[in-house]
C-alpha positions as CSV (number, residue, x, y, z in Angstrom):
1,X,59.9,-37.7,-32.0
2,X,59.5,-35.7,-28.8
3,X,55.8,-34.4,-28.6
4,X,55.7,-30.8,-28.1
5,X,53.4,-29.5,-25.2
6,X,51.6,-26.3,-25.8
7,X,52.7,-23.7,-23.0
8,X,49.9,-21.7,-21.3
9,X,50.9,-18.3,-19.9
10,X,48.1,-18.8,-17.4
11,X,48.8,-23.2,-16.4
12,X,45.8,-25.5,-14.7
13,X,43.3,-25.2,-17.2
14,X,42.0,-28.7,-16.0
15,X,41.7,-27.5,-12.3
16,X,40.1,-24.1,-12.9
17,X,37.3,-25.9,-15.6
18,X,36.6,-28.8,-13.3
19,X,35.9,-25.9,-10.6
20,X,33.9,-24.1,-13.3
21,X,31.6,-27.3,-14.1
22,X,30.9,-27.6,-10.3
23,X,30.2,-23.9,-9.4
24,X,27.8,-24.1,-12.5
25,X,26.3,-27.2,-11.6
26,X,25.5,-26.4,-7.6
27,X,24.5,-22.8,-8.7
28,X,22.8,-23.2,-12.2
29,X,22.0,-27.0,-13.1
30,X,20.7,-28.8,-9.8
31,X,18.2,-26.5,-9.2
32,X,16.8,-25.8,-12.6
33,X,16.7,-29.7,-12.8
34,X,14.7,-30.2,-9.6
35,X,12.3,-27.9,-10.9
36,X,12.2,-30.3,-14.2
37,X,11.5,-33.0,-12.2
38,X,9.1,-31.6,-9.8
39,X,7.0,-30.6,-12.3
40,X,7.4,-33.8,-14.6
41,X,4.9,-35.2,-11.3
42,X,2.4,-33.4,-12.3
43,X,0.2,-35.3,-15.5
44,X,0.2,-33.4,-18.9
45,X,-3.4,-32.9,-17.8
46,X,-2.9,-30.9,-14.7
47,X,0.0,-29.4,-15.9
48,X,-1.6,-27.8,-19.0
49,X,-4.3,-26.7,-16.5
50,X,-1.5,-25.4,-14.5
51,X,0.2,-22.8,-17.4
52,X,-2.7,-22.0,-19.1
53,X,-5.5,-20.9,-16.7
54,X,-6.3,-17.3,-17.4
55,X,-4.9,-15.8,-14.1
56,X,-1.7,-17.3,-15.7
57,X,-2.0,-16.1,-18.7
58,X,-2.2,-12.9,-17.8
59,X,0.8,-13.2,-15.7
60,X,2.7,-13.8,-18.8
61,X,1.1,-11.1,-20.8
62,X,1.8,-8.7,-18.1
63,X,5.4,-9.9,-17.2
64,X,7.2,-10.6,-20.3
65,X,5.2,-7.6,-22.1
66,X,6.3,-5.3,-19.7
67,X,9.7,-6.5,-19.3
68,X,10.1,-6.0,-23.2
69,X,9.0,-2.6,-23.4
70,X,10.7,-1.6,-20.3
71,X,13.6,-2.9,-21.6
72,X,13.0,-1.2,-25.2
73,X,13.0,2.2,-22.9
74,X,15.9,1.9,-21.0
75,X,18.0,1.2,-24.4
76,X,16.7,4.9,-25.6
77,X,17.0,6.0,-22.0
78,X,20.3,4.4,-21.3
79,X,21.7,5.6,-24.5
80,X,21.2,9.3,-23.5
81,X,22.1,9.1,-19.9
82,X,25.9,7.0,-20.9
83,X,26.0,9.9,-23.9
84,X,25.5,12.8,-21.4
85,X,27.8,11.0,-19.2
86,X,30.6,10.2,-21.5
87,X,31.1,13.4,-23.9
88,X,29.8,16.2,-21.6
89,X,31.2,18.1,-18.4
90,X,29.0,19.6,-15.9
91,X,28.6,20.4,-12.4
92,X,27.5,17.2,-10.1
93,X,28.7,14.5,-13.1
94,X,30.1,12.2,-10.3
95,X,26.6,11.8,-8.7
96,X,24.6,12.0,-11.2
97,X,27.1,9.0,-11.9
98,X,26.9,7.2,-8.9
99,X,23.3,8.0,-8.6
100,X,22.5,5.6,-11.7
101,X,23.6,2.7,-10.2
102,X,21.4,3.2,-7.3
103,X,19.3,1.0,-8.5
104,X,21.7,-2.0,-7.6
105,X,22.6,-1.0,-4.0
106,X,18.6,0.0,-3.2
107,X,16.9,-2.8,-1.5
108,X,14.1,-3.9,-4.2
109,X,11.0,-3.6,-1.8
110,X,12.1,-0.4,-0.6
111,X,12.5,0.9,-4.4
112,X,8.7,-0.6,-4.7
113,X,7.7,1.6,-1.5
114,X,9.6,4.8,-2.9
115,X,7.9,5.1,-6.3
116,X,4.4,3.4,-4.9
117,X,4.4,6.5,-2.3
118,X,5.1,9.2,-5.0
119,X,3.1,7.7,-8.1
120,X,0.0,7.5,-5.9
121,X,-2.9,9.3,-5.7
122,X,-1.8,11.2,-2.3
123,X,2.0,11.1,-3.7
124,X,3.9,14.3,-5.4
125,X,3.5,13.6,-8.7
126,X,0.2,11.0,-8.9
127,X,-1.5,14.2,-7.4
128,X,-0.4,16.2,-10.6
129,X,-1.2,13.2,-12.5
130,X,-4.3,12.8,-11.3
131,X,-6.4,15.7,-12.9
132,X,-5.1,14.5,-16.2
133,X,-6.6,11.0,-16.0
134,X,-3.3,9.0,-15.7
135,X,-3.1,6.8,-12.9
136,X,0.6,5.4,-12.4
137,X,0.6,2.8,-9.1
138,X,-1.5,0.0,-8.6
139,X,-1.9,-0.2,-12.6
140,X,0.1,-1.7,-15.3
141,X,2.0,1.8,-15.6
142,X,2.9,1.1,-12.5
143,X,4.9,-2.3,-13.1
144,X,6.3,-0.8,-16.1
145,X,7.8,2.6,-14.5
146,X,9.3,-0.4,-11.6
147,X,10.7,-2.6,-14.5
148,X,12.4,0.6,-16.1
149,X,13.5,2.1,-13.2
150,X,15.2,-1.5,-12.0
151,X,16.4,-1.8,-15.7
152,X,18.5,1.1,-16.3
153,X,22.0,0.7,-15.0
154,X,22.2,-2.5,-16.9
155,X,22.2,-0.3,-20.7
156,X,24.1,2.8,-18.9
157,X,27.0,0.8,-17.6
158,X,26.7,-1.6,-21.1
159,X,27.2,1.3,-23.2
160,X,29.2,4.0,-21.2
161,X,32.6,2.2,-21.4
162,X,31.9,1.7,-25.6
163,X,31.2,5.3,-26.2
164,X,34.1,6.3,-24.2
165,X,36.5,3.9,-26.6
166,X,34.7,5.7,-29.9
167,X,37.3,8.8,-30.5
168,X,35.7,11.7,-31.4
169,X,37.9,12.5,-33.9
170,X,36.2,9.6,-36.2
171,X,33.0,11.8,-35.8
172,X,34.6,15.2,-36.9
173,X,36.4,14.0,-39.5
174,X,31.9,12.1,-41.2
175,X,31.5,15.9,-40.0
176,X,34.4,17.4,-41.9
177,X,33.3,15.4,-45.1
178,X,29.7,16.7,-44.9
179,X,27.8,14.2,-42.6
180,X,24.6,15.3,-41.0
181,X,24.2,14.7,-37.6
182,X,21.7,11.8,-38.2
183,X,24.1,10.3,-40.6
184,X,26.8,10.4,-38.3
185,X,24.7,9.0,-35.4
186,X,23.4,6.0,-38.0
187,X,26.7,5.1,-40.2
188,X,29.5,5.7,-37.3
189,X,28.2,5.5,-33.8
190,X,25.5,3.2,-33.7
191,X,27.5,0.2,-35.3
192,X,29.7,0.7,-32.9
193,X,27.7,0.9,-29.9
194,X,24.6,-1.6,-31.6
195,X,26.3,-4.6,-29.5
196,X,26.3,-2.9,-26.7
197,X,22.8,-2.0,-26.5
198,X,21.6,-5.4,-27.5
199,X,23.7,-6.6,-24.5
200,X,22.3,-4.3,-21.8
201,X,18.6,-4.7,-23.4
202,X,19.2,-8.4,-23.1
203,X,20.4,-7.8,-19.3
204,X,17.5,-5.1,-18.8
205,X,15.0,-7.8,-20.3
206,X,16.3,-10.9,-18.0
207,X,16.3,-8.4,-14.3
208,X,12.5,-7.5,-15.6
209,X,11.2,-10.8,-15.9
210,X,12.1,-12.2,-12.9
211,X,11.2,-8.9,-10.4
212,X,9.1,-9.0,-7.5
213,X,10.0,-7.0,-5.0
214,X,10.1,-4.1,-6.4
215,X,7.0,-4.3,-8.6
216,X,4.5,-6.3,-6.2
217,X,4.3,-2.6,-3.9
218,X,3.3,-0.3,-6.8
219,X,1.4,-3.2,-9.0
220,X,-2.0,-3.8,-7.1
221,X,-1.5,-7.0,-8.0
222,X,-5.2,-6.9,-8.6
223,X,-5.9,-11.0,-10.6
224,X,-6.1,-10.8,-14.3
225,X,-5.1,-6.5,-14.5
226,X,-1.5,-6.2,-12.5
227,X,-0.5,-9.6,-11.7
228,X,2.9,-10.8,-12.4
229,X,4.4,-14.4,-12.9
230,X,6.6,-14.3,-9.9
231,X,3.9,-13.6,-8.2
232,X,1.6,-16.1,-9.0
233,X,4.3,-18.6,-8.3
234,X,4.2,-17.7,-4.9
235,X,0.9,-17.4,-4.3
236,X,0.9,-21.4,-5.5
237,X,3.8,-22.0,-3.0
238,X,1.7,-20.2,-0.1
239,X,-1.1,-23.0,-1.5
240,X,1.4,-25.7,-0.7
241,X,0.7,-26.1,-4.6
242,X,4.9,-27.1,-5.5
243,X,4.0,-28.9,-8.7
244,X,1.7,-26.3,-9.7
245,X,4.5,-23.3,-8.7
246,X,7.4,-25.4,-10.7
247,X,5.3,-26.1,-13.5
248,X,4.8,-22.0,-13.9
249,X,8.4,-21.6,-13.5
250,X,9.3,-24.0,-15.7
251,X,7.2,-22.2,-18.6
252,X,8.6,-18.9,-17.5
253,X,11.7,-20.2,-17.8
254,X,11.8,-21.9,-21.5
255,X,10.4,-18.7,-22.6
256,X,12.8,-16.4,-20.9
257,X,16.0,-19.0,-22.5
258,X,14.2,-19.1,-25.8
259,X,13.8,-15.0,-25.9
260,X,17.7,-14.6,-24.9
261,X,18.9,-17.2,-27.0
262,X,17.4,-15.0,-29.7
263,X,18.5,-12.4,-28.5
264,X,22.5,-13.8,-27.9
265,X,22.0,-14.5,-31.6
266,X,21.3,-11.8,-32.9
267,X,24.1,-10.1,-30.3
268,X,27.0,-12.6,-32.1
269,X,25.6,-12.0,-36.1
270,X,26.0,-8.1,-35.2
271,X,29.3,-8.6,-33.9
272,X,30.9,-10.8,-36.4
273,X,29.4,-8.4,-38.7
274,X,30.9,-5.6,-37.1
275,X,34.0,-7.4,-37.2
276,X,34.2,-7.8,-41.0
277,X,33.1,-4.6,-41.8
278,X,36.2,-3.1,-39.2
């Protein structure tokens, strides 16, 4: 009997994976193993003295807290700024529109020198800050306000094109049949759009935890108050400290996978249970 091949509308599956493999390997695999095996020269002993020093530890308290809450921010945020976007009409829509992805065409160090010179204490608004007590650059705040500001196109352009697929019509009619607002928010439009947001705070989370540029100008960097991880991996570099920079990275790195795979997770259980509830 003649054996049937299967016909692919789209042929050389076999080229375009071996490519794929490759790209990922040069791009993705090589250099996350070198950083394995640099830091696998270090003994446990100096590598637990490595990670866990309290300068480090603060890093990480500081880094992936902020990057989390930051995130959590830009998924309220985001959500607003795609709904305004997608159901309203207004005068200057297409640059309020282009203006949120400014954030990926602004250099990073030049966005850190932007809202380092107006949330200080001589800028616009740190002067009206001031009397109040809240200090915004070289604190915390400040690596949180860079982290959100970096953060946000990721949930706008996530969610815009979602919301734009959701016909109002579906809404009028919950309306028509006595639906609160609220109710109609919470049963119709957010299981749509819950994938959606996971994705971009998932996105938001993983530009967060690896900035520097951005943050390092409005942070202080001041040891143990408004240090970042990225930073204190180079500072070990400028040490000539490799082992001790990769073996940093390498924590940084196992936490940030471990945190997305929960998060990819929890993205496909939504989603399949979107699916059979659809």
């Amino acid at each position: 009997m003649t054996r049937l091949r299967r016909f692919s509308p789209l042929p050389g599956f076999g080229l375009a994976m071996g490519y794929t493999l490759v790209y990922l390997a040069i791009i993705v695999v090589i250099p996350l193993t070198a950083v394995g095996a640099k830091t696998l020269t270090l003994g446990w002993e100096a590598f637990w003295s490595a990670v866990s020093s309290p300068r480090v530890l603060a890093s990480y308290q500081l880094s992936f807290g902020a990057s989390l809450l930051a995130a959590g921010i830009n998924v309220v945020f985001g959500l607003i700024f795609a709904w305004v976007l997608v159901r309203y009409r207004f005068p200057g829509k297409g640059l309020v529109d282009s203006l949120v992805d400014l954030p990926f065409a602004l250099p990073t160090a030049v966005a850190g020198i932007a809202l380092a010179t107006i949330y200080s204490q001589n800028g616009p608004v740190g002067k009206l800050l001031e009397p109040l007590g809240v200090e915004i650059a070289y604190t915390p705040k400040g690596v949180l306000l860079a982290l959100v500001f970096i953060g946000l196109p990721f949930v706008v352009r996530t969610v815009q094109p979602v919301l734009a697929d959701l016909e109002k019509e579906v809404e009028e009619a919950a309306a028509g049949l006595g639906a609160s607002c609220w109710q109609t928010f919470y049963k119709i439009i957010l299981p749509h759009i819950a994938p959606a947001l996971l994705t971009g705070f998932a996105m938001a989370f993983a530009r967060a935890v690896g900035e520097y540029g951005s943050v390092i100008f409005i942070a202080g960097n001041v040891p143990m108050v408004s240090e970042i991880t990225p930073l204190m991996i180079i500072t070990k570099l400028e040490q000539y400290d490799y082992a001790g920079a990769t073996a940093v990275a390498s924590v940084m790195l196992i936490i940030s996978f471990i945190l997305l795979l929960i998060i990819n997770g929890l993205l496909g259980w939504m989603q399949n249970r979107y699916a059979r509830g659809a």
